[in-house]
N, C-alpha and C positions, 0 to 999 in steps of 0.2 A: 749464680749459685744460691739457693736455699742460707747459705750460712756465709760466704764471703762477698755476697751481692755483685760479683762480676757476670758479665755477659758470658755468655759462654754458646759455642759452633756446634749443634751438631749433624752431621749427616745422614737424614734419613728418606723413604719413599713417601711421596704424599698423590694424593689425587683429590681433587674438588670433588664436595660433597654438600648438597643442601644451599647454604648459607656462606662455607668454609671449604674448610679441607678434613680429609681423615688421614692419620698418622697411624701403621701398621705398629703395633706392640708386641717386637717378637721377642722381647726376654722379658715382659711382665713389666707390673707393676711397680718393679722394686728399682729401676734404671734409674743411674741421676738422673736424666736428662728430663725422663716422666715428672720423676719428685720436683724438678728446680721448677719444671713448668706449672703444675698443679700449684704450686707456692706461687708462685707469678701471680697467676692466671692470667695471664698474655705471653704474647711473642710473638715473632717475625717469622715471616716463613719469604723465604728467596725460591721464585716459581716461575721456571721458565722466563728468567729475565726482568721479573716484576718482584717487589716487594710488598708482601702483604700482610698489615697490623690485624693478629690474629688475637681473640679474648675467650674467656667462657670455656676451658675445655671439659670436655664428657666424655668420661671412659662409655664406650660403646661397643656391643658385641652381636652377634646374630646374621642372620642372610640378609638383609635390608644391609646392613655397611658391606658386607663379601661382596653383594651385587651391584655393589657402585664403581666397582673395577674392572677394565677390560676385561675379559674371558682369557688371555697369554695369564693375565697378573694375577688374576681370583685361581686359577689351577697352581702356579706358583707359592703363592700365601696359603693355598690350604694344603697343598707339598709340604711346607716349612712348618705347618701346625699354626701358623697365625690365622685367630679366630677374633681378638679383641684389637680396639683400633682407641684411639683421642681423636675426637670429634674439635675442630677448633673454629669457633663460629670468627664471620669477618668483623673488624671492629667499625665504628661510623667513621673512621678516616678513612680517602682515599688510600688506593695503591699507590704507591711512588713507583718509577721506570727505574730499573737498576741492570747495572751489566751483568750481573751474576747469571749462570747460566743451570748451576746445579741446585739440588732441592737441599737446603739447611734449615736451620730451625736455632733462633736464639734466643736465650730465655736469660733473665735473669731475676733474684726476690726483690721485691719491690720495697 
């Protein structure tokens, strides 16, 4: 957290993008989860089994991040009104192999 500096879980959709991943922003800017991250500027992201040291995020918005998501996902996120995404580029450490199986994201201030 931004002000208790604990890790903190949360669950959200990511898909590879670029370099990273993009993280859907579907209640804005103002989510702890945004703020602890953007404070960080890192975190973990647990992906399909893998663990990935994520830095650098960028709020991002526009058809170039909509289009980086399957056609089921991008009709869905523009359903739901998500239009802006966190871009999380990969950090220069490997992935480590983890069992986890669902997408989370943890962040805490550094």
């Amino acid at each position: 957290g931004r002000r208790s500096g604990r890790p903190y879980q949360t669950s959200l959709g990511a898909h590879p993008y670029g370099d990273g991943f993009l993280l859907p922003l579907g209640y804005g800017t103002h989510t702890d989860w945004y703020r602890n991250l953007m404070a960080a500027g890192t975190g973990t992201l647990a992906w399909k089994g893998r663990i990935y040291q994520l830095e650098r995020p960028e709020l991002i918005a526009g058809p170039d991040a909509i289009q980086a998501w399957p056609t089921r996902d991008r009709l869905l996120l523009r359903l739901a009104g998500m239009h802006d995404f966190v871009w999380l580029h990969a950090a220069q450490d490997e992935a480590e192999a983890s069992p986890q199986a669902e997408s989370a994201v943890e962040h805490a201030a550094q």
